[in-house]
ROGUGU-655859 format. One record per residue (C-alpha): residue in one letter; chain; x, y, z. Coordinates in steps of 0.1 Angstrom, whole numbers, plus 2048, in hexadecimal, padded with zeros to 3 digits. Each point is the difference from the previous one (the first is absolute). Example, Ala and Ser with C-alpha at 12.3 -4.5 7.8 and 13.67 -1.06 7.14 Angstrom:
% residues 2
{rec "a","A",{87B,7D3,84E}}
{rec "s","A",{80E,822,7F9}}
//
This chain:
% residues 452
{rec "x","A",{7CC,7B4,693}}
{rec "x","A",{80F,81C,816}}
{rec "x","A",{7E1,816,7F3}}
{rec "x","A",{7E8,7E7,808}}
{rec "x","A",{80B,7F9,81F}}
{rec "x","A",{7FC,829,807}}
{rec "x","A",{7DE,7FD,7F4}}
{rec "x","A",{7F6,7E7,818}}
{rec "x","A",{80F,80F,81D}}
{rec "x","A",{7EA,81C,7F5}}
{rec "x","A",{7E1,7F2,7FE}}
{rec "x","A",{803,7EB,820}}
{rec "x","A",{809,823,811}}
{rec "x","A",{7E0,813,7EF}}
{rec "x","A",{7EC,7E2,808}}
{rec "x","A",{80B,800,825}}
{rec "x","A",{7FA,825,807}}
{rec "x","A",{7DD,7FF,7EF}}
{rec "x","A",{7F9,7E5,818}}
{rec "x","A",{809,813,81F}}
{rec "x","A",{7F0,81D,7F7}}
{rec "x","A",{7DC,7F1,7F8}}
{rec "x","A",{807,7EF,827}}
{rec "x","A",{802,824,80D}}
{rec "x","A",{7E3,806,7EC}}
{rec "x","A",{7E9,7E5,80A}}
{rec "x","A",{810,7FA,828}}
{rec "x","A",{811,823,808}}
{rec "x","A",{7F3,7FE,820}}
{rec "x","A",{80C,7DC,807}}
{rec "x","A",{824,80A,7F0}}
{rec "x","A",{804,81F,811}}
{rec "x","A",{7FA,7E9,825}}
{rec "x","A",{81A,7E3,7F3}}
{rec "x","A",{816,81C,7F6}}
{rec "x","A",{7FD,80F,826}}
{rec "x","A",{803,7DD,811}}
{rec "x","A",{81E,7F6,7EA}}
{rec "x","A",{813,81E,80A}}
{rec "x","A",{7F4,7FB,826}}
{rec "x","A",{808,7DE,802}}
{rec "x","A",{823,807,7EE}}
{rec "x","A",{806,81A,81B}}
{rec "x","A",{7F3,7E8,820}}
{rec "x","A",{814,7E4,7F4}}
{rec "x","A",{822,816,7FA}}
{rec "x","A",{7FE,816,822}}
{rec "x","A",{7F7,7DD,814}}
{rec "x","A",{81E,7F0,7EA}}
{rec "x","A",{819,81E,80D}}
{rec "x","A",{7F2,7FE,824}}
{rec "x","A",{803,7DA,807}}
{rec "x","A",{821,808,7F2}}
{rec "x","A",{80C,81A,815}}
{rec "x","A",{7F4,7EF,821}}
{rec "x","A",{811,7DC,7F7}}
{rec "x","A",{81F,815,7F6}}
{rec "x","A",{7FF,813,81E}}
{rec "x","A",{7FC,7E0,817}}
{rec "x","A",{820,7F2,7EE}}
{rec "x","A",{813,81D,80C}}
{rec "x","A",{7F2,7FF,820}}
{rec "x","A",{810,7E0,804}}
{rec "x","A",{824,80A,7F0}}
{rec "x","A",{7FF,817,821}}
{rec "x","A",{803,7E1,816}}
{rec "x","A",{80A,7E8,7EE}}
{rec "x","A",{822,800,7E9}}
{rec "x","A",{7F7,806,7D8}}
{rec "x","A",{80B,7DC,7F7}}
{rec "x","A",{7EB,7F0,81A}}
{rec "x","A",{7E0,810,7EE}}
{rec "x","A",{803,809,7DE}}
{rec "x","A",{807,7E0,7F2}}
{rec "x","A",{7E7,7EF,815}}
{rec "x","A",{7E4,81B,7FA}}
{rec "x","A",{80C,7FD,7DA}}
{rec "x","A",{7FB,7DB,7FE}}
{rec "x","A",{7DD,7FE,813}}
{rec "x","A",{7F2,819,7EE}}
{rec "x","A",{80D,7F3,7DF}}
{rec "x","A",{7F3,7E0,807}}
{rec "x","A",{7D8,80F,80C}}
{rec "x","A",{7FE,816,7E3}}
{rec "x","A",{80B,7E4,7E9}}
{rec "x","A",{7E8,7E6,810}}
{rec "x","A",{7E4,817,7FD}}
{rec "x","A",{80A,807,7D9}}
{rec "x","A",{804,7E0,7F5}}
{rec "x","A",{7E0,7F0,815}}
{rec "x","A",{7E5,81B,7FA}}
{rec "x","A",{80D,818,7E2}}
{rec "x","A",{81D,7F8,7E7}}
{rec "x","A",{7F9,81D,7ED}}
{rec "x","A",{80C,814,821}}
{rec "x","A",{824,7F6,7F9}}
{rec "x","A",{817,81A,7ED}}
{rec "x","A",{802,826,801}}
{rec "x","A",{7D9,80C,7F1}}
{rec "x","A",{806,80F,7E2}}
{rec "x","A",{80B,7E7,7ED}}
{rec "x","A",{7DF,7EC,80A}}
{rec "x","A",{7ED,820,7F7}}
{rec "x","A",{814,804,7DF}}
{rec "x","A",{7FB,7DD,7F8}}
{rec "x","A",{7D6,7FF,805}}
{rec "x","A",{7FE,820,7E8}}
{rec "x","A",{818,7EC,7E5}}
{rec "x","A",{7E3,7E5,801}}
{rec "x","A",{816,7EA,811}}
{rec "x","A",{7ED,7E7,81D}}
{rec "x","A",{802,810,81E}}
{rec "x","A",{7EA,7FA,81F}}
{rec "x","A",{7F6,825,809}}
{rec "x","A",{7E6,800,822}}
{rec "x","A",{7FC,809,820}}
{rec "x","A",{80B,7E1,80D}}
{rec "x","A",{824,807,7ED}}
{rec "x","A",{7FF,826,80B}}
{rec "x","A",{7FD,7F1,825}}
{rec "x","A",{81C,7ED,803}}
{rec "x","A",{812,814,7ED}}
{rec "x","A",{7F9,81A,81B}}
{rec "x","A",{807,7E7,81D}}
{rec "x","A",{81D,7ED,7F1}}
{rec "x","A",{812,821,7F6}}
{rec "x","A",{7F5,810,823}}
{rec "x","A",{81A,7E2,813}}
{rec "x","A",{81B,7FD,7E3}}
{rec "x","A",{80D,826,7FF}}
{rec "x","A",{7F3,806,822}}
{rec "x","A",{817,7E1,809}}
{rec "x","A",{81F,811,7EC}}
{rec "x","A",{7FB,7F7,7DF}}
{rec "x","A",{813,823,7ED}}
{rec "x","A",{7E5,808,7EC}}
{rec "x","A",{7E1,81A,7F8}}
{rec "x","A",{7DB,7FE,807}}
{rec "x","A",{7F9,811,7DE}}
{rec "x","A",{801,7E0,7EB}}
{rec "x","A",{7E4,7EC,816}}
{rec "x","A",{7EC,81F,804}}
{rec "x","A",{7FC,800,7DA}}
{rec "x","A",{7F8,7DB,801}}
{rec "x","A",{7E3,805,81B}}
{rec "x","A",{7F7,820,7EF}}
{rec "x","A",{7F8,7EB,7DD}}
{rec "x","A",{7F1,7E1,816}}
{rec "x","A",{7E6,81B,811}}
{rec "x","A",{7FB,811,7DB}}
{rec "x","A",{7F9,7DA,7F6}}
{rec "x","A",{7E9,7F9,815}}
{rec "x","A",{7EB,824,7F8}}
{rec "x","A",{802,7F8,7D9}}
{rec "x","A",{7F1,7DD,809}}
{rec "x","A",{7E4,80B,818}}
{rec "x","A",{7F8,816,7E3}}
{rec "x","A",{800,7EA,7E5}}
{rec "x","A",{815,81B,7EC}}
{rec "x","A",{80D,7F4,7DD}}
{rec "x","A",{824,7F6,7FB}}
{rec "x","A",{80B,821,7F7}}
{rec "x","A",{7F3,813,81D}}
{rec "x","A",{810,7E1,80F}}
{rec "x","A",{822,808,7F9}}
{rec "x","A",{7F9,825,807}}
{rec "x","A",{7F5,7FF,824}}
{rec "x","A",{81A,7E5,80C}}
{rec "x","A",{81C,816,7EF}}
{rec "x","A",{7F1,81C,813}}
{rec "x","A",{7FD,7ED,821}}
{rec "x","A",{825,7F8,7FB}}
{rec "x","A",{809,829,7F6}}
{rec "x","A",{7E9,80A,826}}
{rec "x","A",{81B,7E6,811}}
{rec "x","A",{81B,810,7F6}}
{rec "x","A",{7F4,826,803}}
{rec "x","A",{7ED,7F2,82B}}
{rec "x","A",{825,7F7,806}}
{rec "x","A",{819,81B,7F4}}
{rec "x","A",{7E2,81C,806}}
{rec "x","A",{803,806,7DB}}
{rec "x","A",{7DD,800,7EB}}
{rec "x","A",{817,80A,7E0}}
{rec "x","A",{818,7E8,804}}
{rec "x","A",{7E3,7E4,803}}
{rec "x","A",{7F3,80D,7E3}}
{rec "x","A",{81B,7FF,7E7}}
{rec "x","A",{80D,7E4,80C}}
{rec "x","A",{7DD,7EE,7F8}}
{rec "x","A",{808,811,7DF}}
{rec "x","A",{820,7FD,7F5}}
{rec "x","A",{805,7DD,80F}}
{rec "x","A",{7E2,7EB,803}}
{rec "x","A",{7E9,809,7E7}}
{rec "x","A",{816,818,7E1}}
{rec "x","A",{7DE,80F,7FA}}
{rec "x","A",{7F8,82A,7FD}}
{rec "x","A",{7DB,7F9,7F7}}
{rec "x","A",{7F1,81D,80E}}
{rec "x","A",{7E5,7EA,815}}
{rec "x","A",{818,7E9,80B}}
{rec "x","A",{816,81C,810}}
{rec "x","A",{7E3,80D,810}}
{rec "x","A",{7F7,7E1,812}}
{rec "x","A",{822,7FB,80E}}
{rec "x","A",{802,826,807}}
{rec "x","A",{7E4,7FC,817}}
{rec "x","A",{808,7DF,813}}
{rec "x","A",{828,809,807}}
{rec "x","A",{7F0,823,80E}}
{rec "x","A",{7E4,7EF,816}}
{rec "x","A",{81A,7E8,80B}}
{rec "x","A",{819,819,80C}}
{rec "x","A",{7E4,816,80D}}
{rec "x","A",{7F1,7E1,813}}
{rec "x","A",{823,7F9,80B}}
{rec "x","A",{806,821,810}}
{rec "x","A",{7E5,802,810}}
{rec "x","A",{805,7D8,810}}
{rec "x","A",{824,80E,80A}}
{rec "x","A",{7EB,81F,811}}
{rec "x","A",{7E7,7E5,813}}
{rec "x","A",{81F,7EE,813}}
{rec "x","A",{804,7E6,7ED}}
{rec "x","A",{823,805,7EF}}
{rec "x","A",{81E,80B,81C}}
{rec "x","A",{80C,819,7DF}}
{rec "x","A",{7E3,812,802}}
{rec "x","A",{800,823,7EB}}
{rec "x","A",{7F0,805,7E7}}
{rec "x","A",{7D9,80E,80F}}
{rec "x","A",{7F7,813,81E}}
{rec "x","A",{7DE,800,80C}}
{rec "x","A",{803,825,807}}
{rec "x","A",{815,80D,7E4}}
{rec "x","A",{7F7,7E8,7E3}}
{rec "x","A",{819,7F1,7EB}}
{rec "x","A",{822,80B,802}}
{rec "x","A",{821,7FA,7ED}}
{rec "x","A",{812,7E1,80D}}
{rec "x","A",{825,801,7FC}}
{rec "x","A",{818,7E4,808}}
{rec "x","A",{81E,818,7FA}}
{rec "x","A",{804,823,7FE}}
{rec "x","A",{822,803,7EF}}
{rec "x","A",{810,820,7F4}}
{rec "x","A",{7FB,802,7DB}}
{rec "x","A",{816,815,7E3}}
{rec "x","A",{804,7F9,7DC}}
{rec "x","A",{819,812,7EE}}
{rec "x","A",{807,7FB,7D8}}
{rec "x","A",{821,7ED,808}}
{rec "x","A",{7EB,7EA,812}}
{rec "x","A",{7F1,7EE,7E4}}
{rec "x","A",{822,7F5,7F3}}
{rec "x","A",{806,7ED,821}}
{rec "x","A",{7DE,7F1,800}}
{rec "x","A",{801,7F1,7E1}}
{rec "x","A",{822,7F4,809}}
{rec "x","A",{7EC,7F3,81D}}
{rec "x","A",{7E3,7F1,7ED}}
{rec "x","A",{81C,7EF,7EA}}
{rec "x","A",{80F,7F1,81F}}
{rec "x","A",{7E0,7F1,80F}}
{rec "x","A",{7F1,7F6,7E4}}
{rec "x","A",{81E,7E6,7FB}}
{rec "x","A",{7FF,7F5,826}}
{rec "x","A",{7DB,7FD,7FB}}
{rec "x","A",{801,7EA,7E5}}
{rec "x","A",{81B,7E9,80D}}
{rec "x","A",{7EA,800,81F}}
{rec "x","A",{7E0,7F5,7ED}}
{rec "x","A",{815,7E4,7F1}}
{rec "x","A",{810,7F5,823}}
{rec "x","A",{7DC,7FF,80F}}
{rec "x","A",{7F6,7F0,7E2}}
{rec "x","A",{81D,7E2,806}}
{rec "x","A",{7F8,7FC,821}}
{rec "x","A",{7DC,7F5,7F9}}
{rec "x","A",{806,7ED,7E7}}
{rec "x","A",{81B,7EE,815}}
{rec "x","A",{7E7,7FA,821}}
{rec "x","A",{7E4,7F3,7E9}}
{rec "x","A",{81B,7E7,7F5}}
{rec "x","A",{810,7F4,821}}
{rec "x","A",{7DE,801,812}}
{rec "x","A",{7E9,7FA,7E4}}
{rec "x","A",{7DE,7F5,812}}
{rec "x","A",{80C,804,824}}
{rec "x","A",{7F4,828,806}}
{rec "x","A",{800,7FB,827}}
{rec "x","A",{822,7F3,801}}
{rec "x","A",{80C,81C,7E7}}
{rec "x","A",{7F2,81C,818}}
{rec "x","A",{80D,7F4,824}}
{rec "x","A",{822,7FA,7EE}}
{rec "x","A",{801,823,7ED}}
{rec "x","A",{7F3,813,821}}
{rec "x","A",{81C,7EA,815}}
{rec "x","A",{81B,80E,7E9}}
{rec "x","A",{7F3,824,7FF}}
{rec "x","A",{800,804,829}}
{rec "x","A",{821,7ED,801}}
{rec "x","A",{80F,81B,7E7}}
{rec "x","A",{7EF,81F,80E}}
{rec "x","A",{806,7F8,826}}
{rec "x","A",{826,803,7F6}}
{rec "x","A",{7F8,822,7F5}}
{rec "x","A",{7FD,823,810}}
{rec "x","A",{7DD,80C,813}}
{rec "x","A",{7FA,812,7E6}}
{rec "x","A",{7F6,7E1,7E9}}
{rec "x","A",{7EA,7F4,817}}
{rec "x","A",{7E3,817,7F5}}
{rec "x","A",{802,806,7DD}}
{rec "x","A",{7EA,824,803}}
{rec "x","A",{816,80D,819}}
{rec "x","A",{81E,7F4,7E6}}
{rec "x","A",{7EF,813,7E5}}
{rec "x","A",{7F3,81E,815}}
{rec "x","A",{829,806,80A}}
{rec "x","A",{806,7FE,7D6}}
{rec "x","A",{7E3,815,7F9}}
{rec "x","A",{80E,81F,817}}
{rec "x","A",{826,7F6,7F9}}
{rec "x","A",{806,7FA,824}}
{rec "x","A",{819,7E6,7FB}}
{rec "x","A",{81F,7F1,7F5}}
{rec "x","A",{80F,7FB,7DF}}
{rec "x","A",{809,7DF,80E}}
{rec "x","A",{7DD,7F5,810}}
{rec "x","A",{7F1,810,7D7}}
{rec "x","A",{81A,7E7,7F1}}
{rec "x","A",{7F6,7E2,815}}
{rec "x","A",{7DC,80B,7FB}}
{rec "x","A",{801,7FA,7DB}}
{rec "x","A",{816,7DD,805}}
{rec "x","A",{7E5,7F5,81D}}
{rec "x","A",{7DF,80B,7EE}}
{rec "x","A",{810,7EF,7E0}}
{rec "x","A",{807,7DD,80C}}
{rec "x","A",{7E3,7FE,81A}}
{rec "x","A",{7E4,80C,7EC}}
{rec "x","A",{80B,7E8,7E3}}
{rec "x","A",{7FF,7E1,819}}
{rec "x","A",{7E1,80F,80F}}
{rec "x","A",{7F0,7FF,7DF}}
{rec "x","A",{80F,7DB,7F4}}
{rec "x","A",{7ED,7F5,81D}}
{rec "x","A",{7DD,808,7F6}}
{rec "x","A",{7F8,81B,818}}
{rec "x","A",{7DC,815,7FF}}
{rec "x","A",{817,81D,7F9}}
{rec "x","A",{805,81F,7F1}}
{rec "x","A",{823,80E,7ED}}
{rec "x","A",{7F6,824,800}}
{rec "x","A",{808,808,825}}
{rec "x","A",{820,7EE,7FB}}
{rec "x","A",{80A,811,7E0}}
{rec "x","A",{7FA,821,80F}}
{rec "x","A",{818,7FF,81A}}
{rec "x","A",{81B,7EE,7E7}}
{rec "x","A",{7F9,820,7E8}}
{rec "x","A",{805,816,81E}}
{rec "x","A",{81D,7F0,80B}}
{rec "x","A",{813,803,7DF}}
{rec "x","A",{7F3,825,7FA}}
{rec "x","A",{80E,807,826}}
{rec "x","A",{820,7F1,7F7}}
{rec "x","A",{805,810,7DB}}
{rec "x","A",{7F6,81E,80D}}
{rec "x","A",{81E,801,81B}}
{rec "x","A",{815,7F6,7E2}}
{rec "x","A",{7F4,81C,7EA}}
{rec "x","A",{803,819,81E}}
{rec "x","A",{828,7F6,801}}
{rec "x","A",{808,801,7E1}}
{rec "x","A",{7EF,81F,7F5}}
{rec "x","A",{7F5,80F,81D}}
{rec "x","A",{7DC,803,7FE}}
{rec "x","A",{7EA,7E5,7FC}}
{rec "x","A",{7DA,803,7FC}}
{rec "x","A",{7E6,7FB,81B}}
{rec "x","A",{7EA,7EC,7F1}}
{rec "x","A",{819,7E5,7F9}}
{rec "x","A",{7F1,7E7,818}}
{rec "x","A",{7DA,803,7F8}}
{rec "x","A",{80E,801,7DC}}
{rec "x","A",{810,7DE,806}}
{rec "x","A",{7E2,7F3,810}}
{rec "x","A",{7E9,80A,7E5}}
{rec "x","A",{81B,7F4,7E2}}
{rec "x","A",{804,7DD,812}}
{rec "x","A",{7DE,7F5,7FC}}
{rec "x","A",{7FD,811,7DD}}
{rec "x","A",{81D,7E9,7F4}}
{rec "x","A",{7EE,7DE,814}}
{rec "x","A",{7DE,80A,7F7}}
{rec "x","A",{803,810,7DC}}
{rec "x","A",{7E8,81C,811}}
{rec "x","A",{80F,822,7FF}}
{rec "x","A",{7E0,817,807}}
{rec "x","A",{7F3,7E6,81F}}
{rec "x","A",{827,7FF,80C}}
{rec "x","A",{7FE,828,7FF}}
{rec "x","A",{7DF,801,810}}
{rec "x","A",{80E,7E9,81D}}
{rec "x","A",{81B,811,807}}
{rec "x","A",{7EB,821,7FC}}
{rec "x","A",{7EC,7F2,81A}}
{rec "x","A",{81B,7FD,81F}}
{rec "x","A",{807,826,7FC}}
{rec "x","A",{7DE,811,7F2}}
{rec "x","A",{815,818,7F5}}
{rec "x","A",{7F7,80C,7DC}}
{rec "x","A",{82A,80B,7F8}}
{rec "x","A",{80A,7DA,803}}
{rec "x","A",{7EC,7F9,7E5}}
{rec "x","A",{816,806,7E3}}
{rec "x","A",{820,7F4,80D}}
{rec "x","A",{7F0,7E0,808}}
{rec "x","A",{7F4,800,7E2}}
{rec "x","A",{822,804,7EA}}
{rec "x","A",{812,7E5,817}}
{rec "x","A",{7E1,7EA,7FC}}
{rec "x","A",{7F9,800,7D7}}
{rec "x","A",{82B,7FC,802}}
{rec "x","A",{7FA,7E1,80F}}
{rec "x","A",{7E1,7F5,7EC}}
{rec "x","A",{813,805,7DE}}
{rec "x","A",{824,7F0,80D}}
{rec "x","A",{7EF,7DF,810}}
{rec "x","A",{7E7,7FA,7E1}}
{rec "x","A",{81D,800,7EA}}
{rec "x","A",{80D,7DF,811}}
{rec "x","A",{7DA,7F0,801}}
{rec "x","A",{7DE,811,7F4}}
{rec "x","A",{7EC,7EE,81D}}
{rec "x","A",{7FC,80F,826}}
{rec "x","A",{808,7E5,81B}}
{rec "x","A",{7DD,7FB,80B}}
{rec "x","A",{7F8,7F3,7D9}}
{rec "x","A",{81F,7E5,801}}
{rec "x","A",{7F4,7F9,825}}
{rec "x","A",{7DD,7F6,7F1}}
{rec "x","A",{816,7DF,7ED}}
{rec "x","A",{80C,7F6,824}}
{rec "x","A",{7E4,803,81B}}
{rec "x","A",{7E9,7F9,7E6}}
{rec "x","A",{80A,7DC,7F6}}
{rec "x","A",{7FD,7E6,816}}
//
């Protein structure tokens, strides 16, 4: 039985690449222009979902400088819970949840409304939740609206199923790379997540739309339209865009304490997974049908619980920026990891249009900030890539993605050294968190925000 099931596998696979390639064959032209306005569209969407972002977050914080933190957040929390939520559950269910595990779900066959209808409110509901407070990442929706813009090509083009599955995997990959700046990191995570496919025509397709959507993106960013803007000049071309610069050396003692470090995490991430995992399961049951309700309520609590907290919580890029360049506190790391933990699990049981990436970077750093100071006392040295290490590991033990979590993490720094002891702390994780379940969050999310 095992055997036949092999063979079947196999055939659908041979079938499905002989089917794509005679599409290239008899429309090449017509492919090669739904390839260019998937990654195009991934990149508009993702740069227009970070800037409406970044100006509602900035006009929250305009506000905590007149008026006291627990005056606004909660109130800002609950309004924009309540919008994005109305919006969701009026126009687009399929908006509701992180991305991914919609995306994950319409490649497993599963039914799953994928259009630009979907990838619009995703965009508008997500733009008002986490712009309103919400603690989590615009990755997760950008790979939503990514797929939805891929959909939409594939149908325009009348592409078979296989080519189907393909280009919305792809579109899902160019979300991903248009917001971290990271074509690679698209890529394989199109690869090792979404579609488990090395067919050499299928990694050429995705090659080429996660590269045209963080080309397109730089290039957006260039035009004005992003504040973060980096990535393209007009008179010097394309430049390397780093978010941190740190000061990187890897010694051979080092891997010993990364592993130790990738042990670490990849417990914490799993326990994490399973605490998000609760939490959703526990709002769809004390809310069931009542999504609008669910949101105001979950966005009340999170501005009621971060107006109690230091300035620093108030904008979570600053809060990872300060872990990033270890310009902070053992103490503020500590409540960093406690915060992120409790708030991003409620954020999620609430339905959000969120992503856990962001989130889990900054938990990753936080722990590899305060192992690292740990290390450094009890031996004396600790390495310098303990942090982006973390980062990198923390998702690897959420996602079950070790070569997209060390692309990621790559892609903060640019720095080429990084590479390999991300890379150590990150397969740690993988190894240590599958031994306690074999499936990544995002494919145990795809039972909850799938179901209705």
């Amino acid at each position: 039985m095992p055997n036949s099931t092999k063979e079947n596998i196999q055939k659908i696979s041979n079938n499905s690449s002989r089917s794509i390639k005679k599409l290239l064959r008899q429309r090449s032209l017509v492919v090669a222009f739904s390839l260019l306005l998937t990654g195009l569209g991934a990149s508009i969407t993702s740069i227009s979902f970070k800037t409406g972002i970044y100006f509602i977050n900035n006009w929250r914080l305009a506000l905590l400088d007149q008026f006291p933190s627990i005056a606004v957040l909660p109130i800002f929390g609950a309004i924009g819970g309540a919008v994005a939520g109305y919006l969701i559950k009026n126009i687009a269910p399929a908006a509701k949840g992180s991305g991914v595990s919609q995306i994950m779900g319409f490649l497993r066959h599963k039914k799953v409304p994928m259009n630009l209808k979907v990838g619009l409110v995703k965009l508008i509901s997500g733009i008002i939740a986490i712009g309103s407070g919400f603690p989590l990442g615009p990755e997760g929706p950008s790979v939503q609206m990514g797929g939805s813009v891929a959909w939409q090509m594939a149908k325009w083009l009348k592409a078979p199923t296989a080519f189907k599955r393909v280009i919305v995997a792809a579109g899902g990959g160019a979300g991903i790379a248009a917001v971290f700046s990271a074509p690679l990191g698209g890529f394989v995570y199109a690869i090792e997540e979404l579609l488990n496919s090395a067919r050499p025509v299928v990694l050429l397709l995705v090659l080429i739309t996660t590269f045209i959507a963080d080309s397109s993106a730089d290039i957006i960013q260039a035009l004005g339209l992003d504040p973060k803007a980096g990535g393209f000049d007009f008179n010097l071309g394309f430049l390397i865009q780093k978010e941190y610069d740190p000061s990187v050396f890897f010694l051979p003692i080092d891997f010993i304490y990364l592993v130790l470090l990738g042990i670490i995490i990849g417990i914490f991430a799993e326990i994490y997974s399973r605490y998000v995992l609760f939490m959703q399961n526990l709002g769809k049951k004390w809310y069931k049908n009542k999504f609008v309700l669910k949101m105001s309520i979950c966005g009340l609590i999170l501005g009621s619980i971060y107006s109690f907290l230091p300035s620093t919580f108030h904008n979570l890029d600053e809060l990872q920026k300060i872990i990033a360049e270890q310009n902070t506190s053992i103490e503020i790391a500590l409540l960093a990891v406690f915060v992120l933990f409790i708030t991003t699990g409620l954020a999620a049981a609430s339905g959000a249009p969120g992503g856990l990436f962001y989130p889990m970077l900054t938990l990753g750093g936080s722990i590899g900030l305060i192992m690292g100071s740990w290390v450094e006392i009890a031996t004396g040295h600790a390495p310098s890539t303990y942090i982006f290490a973390g980062m990198g590991a923390f998702i690897a033990g959420c996602s079950r993605t070790p070569i997209t979590a060390m692309f990621l993490a790559f892609a903060l720094t640019k720095n080429l050294l990084i590479m390999k002891p991300v890379l150590i702390s990150c397969i740690a994780s993988f190894l240590i968190a599958r031994t306690f379940n074999e499936e990544s969050i995002y494919e145990r999310q795809i039972q909850i925000e799938l179901e209705d």
